[in-house]
VOPAGU-2260 file (C-alpha; in pm, 1 decimal, decimal comma):
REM VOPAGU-2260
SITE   aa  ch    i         X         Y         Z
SITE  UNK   A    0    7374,0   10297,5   -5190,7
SITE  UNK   A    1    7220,1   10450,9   -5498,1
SITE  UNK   A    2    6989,1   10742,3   -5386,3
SITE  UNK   A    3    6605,3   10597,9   -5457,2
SITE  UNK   A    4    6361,3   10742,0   -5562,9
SITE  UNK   A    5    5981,3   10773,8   -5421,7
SITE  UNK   A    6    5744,8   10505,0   -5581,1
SITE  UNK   A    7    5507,5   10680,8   -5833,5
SITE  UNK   A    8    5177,0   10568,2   -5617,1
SITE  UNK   A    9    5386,7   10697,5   -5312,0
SITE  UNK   A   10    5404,5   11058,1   -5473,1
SITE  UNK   A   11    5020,2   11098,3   -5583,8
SITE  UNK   A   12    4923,7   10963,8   -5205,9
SITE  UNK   A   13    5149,9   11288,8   -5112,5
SITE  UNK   A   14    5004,6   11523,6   -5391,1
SITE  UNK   A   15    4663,2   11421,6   -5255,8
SITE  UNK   A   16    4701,4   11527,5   -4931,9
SITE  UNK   A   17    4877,3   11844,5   -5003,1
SITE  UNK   A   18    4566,5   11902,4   -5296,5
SITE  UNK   A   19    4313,9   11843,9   -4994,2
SITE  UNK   A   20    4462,2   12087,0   -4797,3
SITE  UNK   A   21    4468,0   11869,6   -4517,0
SITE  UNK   A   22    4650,4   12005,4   -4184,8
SITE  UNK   A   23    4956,6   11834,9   -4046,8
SITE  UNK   A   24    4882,6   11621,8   -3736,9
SITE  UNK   A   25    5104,2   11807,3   -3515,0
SITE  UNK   A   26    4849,2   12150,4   -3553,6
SITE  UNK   A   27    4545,1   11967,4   -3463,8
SITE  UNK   A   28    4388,1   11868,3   -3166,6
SITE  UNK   A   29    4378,4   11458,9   -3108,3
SITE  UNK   A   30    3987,3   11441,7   -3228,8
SITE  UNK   A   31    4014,4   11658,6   -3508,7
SITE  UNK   A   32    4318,4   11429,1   -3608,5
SITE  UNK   A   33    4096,6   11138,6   -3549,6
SITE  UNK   A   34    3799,5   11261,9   -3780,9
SITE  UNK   A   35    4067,3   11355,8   -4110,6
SITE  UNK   A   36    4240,8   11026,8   -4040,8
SITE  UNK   A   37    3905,1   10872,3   -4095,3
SITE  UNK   A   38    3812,0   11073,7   -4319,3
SITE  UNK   A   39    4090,0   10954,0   -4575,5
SITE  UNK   A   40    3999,5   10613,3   -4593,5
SITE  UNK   A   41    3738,7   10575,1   -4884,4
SITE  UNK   A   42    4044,1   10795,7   -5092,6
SITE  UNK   A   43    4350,0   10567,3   -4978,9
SITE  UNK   A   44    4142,0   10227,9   -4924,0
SITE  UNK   A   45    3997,7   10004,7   -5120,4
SITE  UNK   A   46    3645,6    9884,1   -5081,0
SITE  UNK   A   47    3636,3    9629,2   -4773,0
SITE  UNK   A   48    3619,4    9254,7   -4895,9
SITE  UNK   A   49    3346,0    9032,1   -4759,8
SITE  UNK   A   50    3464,6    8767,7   -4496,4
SITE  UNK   A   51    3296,0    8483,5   -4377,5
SITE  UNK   A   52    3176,0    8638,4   -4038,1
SITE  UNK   A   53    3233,1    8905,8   -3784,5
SITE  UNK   A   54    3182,0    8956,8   -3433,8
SITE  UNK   A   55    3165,6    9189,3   -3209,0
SITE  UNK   A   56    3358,1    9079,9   -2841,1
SITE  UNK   A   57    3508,3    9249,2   -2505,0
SITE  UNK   A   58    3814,8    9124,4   -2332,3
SITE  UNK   A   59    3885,9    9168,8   -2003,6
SITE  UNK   A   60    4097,5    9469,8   -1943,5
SITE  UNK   A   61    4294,1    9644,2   -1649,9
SITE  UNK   A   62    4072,5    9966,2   -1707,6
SITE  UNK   A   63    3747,6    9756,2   -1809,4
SITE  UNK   A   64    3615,4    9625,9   -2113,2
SITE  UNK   A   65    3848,8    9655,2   -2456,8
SITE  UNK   A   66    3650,5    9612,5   -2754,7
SITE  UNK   A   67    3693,6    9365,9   -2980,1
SITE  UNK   A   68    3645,2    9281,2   -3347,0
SITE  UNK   A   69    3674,1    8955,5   -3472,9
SITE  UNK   A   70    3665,2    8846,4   -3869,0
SITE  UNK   A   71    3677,8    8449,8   -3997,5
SITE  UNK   A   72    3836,1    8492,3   -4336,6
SITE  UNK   A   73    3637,6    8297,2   -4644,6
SITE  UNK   A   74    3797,4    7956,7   -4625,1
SITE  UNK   A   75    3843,6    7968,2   -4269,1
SITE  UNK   A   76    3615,2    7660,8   -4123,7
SITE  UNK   A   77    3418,4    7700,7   -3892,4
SITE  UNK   A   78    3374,0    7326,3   -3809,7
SITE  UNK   A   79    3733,9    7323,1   -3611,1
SITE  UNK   A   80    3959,1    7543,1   -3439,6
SITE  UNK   A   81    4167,0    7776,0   -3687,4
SITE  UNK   A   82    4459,2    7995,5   -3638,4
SITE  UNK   A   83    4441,0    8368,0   -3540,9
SITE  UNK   A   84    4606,6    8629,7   -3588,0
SITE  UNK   A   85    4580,7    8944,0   -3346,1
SITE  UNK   A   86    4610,8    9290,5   -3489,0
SITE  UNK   A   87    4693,8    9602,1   -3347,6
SITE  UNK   A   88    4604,8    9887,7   -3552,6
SITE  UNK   A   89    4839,1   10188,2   -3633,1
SITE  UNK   A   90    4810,4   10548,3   -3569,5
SITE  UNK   A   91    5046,9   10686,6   -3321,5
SITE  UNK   A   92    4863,9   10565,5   -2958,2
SITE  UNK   A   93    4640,9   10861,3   -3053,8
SITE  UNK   A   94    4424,5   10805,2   -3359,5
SITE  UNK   A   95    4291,2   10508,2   -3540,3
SITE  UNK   A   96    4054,8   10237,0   -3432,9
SITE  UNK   A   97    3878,5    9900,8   -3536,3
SITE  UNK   A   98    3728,4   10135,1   -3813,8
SITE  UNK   A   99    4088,9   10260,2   -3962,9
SITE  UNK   A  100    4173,9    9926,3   -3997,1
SITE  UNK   A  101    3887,8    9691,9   -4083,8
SITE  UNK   A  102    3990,2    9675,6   -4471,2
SITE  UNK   A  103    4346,1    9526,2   -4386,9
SITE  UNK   A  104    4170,0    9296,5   -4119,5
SITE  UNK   A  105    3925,8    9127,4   -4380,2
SITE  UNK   A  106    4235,8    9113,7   -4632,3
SITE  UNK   A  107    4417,4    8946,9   -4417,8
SITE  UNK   A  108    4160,6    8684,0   -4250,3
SITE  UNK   A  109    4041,1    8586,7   -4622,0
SITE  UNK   A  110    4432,2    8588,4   -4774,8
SITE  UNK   A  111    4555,8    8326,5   -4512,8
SITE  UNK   A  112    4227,2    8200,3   -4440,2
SITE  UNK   A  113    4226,4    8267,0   -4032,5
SITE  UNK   A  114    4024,1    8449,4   -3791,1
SITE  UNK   A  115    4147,8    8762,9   -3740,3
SITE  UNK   A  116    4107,7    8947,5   -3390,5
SITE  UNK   A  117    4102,5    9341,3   -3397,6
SITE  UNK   A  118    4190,5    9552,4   -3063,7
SITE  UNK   A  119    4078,9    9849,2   -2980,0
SITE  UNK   A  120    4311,9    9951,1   -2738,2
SITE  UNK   A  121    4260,6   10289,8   -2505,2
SITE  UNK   A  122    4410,5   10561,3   -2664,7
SITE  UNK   A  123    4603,3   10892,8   -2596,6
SITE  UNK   A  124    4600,9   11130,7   -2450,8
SITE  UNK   A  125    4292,2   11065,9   -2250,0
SITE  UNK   A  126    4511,2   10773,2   -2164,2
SITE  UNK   A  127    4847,4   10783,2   -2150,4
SITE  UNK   A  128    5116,1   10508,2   -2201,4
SITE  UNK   A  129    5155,0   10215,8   -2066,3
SITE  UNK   A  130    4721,3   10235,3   -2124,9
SITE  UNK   A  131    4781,7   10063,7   -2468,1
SITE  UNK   A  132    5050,7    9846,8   -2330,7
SITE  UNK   A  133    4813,8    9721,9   -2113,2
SITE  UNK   A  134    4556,7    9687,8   -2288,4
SITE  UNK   A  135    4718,5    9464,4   -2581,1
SITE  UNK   A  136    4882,9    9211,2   -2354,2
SITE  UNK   A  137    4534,5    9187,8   -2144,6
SITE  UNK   A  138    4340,5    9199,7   -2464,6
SITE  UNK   A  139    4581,0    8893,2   -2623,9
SITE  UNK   A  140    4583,9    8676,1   -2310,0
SITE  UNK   A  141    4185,6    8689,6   -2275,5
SITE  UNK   A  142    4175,1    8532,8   -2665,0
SITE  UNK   A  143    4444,1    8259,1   -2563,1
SITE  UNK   A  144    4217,1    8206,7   -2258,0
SITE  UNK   A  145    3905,9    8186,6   -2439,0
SITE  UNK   A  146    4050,0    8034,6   -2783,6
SITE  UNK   A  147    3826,0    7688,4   -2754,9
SITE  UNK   A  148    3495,6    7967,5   -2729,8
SITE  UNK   A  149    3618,3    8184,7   -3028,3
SITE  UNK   A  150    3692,6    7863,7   -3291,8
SITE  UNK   A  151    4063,9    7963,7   -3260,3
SITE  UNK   A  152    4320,6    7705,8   -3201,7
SITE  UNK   A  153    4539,1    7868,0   -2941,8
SITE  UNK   A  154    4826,5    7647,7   -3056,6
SITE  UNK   A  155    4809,8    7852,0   -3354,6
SITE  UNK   A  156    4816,7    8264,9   -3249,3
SITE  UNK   A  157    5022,5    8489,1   -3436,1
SITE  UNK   A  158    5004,4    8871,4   -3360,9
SITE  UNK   A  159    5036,6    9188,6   -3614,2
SITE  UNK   A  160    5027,9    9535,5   -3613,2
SITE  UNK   A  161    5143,7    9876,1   -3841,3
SITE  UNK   A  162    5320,2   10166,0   -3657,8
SITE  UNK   A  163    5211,9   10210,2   -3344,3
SITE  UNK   A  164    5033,6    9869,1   -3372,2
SITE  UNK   A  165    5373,7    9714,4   -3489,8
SITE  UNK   A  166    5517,4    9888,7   -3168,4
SITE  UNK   A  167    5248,5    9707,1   -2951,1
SITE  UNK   A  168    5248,3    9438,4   -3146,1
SITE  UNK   A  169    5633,7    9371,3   -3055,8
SITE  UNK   A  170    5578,9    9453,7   -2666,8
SITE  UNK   A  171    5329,6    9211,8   -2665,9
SITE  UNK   A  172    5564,0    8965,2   -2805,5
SITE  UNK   A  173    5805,4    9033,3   -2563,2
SITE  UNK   A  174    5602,0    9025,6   -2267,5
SITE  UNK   A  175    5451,9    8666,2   -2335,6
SITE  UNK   A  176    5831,5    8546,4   -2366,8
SITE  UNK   A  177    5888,0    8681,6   -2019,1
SITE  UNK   A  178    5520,3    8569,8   -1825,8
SITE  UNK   A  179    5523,1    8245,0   -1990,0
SITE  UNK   A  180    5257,7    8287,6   -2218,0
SITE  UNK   A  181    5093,0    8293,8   -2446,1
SITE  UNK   A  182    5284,3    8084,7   -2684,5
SITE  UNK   A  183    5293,1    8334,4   -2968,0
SITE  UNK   A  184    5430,0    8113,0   -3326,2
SITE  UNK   A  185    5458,7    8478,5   -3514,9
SITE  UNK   A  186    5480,6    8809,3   -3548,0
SITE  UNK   A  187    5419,8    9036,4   -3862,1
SITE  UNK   A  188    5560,6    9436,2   -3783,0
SITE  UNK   A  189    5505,7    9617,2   -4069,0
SITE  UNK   A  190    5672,5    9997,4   -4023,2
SITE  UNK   A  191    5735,4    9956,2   -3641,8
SITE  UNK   A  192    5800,3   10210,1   -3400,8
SITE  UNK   A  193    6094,8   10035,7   -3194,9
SITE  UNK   A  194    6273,0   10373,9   -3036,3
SITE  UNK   A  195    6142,2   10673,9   -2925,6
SITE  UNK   A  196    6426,3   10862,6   -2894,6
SITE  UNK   A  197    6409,9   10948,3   -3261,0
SITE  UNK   A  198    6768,5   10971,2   -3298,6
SITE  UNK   A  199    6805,9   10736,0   -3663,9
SITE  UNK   A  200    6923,1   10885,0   -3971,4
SITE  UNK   A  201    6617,0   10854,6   -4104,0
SITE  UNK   A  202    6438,5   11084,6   -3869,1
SITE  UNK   A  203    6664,1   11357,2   -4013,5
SITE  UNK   A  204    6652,9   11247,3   -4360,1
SITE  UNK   A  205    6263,5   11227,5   -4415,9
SITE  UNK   A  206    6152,4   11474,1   -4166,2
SITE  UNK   A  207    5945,7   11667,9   -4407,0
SITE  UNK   A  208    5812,4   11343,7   -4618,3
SITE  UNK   A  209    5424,3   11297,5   -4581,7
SITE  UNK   A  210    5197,7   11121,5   -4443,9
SITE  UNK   A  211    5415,3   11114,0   -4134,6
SITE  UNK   A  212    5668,1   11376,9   -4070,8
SITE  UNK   A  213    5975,7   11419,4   -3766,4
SITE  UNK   A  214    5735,6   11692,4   -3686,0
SITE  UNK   A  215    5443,5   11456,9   -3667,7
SITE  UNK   A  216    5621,7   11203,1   -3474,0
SITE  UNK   A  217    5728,9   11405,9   -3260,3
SITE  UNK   A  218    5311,3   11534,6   -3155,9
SITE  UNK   A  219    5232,7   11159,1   -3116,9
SITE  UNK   A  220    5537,3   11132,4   -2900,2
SITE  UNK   A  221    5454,1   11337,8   -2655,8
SITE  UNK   A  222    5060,6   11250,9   -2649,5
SITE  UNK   A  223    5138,4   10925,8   -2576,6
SITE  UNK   A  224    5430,5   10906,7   -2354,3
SITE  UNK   A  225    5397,3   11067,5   -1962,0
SITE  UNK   A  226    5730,0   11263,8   -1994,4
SITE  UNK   A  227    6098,0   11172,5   -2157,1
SITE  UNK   A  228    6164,2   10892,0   -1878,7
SITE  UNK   A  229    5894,3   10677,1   -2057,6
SITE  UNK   A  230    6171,9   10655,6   -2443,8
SITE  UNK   A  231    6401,0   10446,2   -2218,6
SITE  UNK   A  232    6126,7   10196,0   -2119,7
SITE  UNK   A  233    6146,2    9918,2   -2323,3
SITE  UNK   A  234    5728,3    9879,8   -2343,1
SITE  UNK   A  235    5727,6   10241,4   -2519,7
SITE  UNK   A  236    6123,6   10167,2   -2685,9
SITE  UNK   A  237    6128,1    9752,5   -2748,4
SITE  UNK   A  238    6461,9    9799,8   -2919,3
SITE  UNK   A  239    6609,7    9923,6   -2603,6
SITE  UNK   A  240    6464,5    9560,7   -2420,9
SITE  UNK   A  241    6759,5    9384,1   -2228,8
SITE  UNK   A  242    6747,4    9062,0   -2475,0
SITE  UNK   A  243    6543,0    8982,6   -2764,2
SITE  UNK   A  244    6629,6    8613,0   -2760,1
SITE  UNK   A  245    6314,6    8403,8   -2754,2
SITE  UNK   A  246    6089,5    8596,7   -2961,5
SITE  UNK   A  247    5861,5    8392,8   -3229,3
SITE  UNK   A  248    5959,1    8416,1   -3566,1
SITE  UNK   A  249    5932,3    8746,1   -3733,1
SITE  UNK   A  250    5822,4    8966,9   -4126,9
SITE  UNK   A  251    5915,4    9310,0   -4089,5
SITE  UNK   A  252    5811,1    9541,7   -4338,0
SITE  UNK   A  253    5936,7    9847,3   -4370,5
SITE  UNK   A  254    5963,2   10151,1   -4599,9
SITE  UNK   A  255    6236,3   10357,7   -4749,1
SITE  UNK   A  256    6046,5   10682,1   -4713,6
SITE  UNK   A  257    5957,5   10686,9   -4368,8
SITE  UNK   A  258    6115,8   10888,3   -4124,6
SITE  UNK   A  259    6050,6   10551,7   -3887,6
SITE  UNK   A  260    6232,9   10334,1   -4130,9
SITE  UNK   A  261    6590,2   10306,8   -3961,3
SITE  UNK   A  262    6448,3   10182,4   -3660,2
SITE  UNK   A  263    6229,6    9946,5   -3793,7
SITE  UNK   A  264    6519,8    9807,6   -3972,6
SITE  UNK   A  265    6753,4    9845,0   -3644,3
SITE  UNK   A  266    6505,6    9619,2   -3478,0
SITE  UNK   A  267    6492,2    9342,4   -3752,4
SITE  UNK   A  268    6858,5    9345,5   -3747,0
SITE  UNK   A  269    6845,4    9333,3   -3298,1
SITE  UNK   A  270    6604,6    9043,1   -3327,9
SITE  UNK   A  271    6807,5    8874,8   -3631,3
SITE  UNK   A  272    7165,9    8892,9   -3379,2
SITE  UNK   A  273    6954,5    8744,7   -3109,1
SITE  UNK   A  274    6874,9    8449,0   -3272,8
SITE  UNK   A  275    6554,8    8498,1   -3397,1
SITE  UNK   A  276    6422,9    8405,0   -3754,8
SITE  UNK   A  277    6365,4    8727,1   -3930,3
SITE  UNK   A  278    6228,3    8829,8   -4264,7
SITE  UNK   A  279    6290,9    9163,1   -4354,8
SITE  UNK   A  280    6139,5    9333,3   -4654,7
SITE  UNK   A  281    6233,0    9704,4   -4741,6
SITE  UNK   A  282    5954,9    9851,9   -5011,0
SITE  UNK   A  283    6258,5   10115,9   -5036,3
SITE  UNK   A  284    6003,9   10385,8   -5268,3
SITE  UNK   A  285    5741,4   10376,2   -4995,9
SITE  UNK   A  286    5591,0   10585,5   -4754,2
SITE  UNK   A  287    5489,8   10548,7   -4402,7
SITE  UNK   A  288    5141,0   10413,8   -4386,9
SITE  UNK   A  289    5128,2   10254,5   -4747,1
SITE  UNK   A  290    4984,7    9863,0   -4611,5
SITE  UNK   A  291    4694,2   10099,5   -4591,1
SITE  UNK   A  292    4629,4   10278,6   -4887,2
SITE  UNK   A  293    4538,6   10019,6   -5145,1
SITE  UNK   A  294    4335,2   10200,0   -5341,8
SITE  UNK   A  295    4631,3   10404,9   -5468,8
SITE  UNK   A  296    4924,1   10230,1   -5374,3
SITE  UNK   A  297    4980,9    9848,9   -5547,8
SITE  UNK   A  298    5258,7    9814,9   -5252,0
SITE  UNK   A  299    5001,3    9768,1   -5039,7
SITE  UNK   A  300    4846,2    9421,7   -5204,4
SITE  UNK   A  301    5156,0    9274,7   -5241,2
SITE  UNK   A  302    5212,6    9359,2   -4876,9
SITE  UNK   A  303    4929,3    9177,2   -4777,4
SITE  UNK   A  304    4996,0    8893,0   -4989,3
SITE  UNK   A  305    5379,9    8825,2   -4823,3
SITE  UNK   A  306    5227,7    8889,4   -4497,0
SITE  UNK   A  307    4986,1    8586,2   -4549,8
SITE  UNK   A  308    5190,8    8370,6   -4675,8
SITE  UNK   A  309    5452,2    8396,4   -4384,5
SITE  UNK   A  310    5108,5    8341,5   -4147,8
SITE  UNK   A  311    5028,1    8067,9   -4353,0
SITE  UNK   A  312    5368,8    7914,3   -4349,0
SITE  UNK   A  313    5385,2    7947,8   -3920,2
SITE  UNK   A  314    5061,7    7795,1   -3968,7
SITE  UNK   A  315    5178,5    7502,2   -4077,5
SITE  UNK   A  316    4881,9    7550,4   -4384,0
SITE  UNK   A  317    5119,0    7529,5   -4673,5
């Protein structure tokens, strides 16, 4: 394969955070990561579009209540029960919340039109995996349960997520093929985590390669996980689950500049041999985290735009 190059808007996202001087992850502690991930969004994302209504809920969780956000996209109506999607933001189980991710939230709800549900899962370390497990299977059932309250037709869920989201996001998946429920018609996994045993190519190859680097990884690794027994569980490793047969459809996005990239593509390829519709798309000059910087990155828009149109196709809306 020809050796590719970094996309343009990939390198100034890269010379902007080596211009702000901004420490790597893996030397700060997890709320001083927490306040410079937030603090990059009005640089990386663009302005937040105005939906058609949001909402602040609680699901029921194992450890208590888990926050909820939910948007209904312009054009969603609110006269009958519309399909939802539920999203799972990224940032390694240890930064990142409904904040991080409210701009890709309202994109999405108003680009399908659907309601959009956002999680705020527990995080790490103050809670350690299977915490966020947990909390995104309870968090998804409680919406299926209470879809008729929420204006969501339950007929109709799909669920999302970006890195550690996408992670989640798949666990989720694979969990309501193996309680029965709920009936899940989609799932978007845009630049999953699928192994933590870091041992792709990739890991090696982009190790140094901001945003996200081995070295990176590796620090939300090992805040999230109890101890190395936890890589060969298949809620913290899905592509290391004993069957991937049964899953709902699938978009993976991926990136070619991401040290995460092999195994998001291993586990398009795993769910593809087992059966499962899969649509893989490789932005091969892009950088971990690039769904999310829209401001800079045009990636990111047509990201968004594929991703709604495979929702709106498992919607039956076309």
């Amino acid at each position: 394969m020809a050796q590719q190059k970094l996309h343009p808007d990939a390198q100034k996202v890269c010379d902007l955070i080596v211009a702000s001087g901004r420490p790597p992850f893996e030397t700060l502690s997890p709320p001083e990561a927490r306040q410079a991930y937030l603090a990059s969004r009005p640089i990386l994302q663009p302005d937040p579009a105005p939906v058609a209504e949001v909402r602040a809920l609680e699901a029921t969780g194992p450890a208590g209540p888990i926050p909820l956000r939910l948007y209904r996209g312009q054009g969603a109506d609110k006269g009958r029960p519309q399909p939802a999607l539920v999203y799972f933001h990224g940032g390694g189980w240890v930064i990142g919340d409904l904040e991080s991710h409210d701009q890709i939230c309202r994109a999405l709800a108003n680009a399908v039109p659907c309601i959009v549900v956002a999680v705020d899962y527990r995080l790490a370390p103050e809670h350690k995996f299977p915490a966020a497990v947990d909390d995104a299977i309870a968090a998804t059932r409680w919406i299926a349960d209470n879809a008729a309250s929420l204006g969501i037709d339950a007929a109709r869920l799909a669920v999302a997520g970006d890195s550690a989201g996408g992670n989640l996001a798949t666990v989720v998946a694979l969990d309501a093929r193996d309680r029965g429920g709920p009936r899940l018609v989609f799932q978007v996994l845009i630049y999953p985590g699928a192994d933590m045993r870091m041992e792709f190519p990739s890991h090696a190859r982009h190790a140094q390669q901001l945003p996200l680097t081995r070295a990176g990884m590796q620090w939300f690794i090992d805040h999230y996980l109890r101890g190395p027994a936890d890589k060969a569980d298949w809620r913290a490793s899905p592509l290391v689950a004993a069957s991937l047969k049964g899953l709902p459809p699938a978009l993976v996005i991926t990136a070619g500049f991401d040290p995460l990239g092999d195994e998001g593509n291993a586990y398009a390829e795993a769910m593809r041999k087992a059966g499962v519709s899969v649509a893989h798309e490789r932005f091969e000059g892009q950088i971990h985290g690039f769904v999310s910087m829209g401001r800079i990155v045009a990636d990111a828009g047509k990201s968004i735009a594929m991703a709604a149109a495979a929702l709106r196709q498992s919607f039956h809306m076309a």
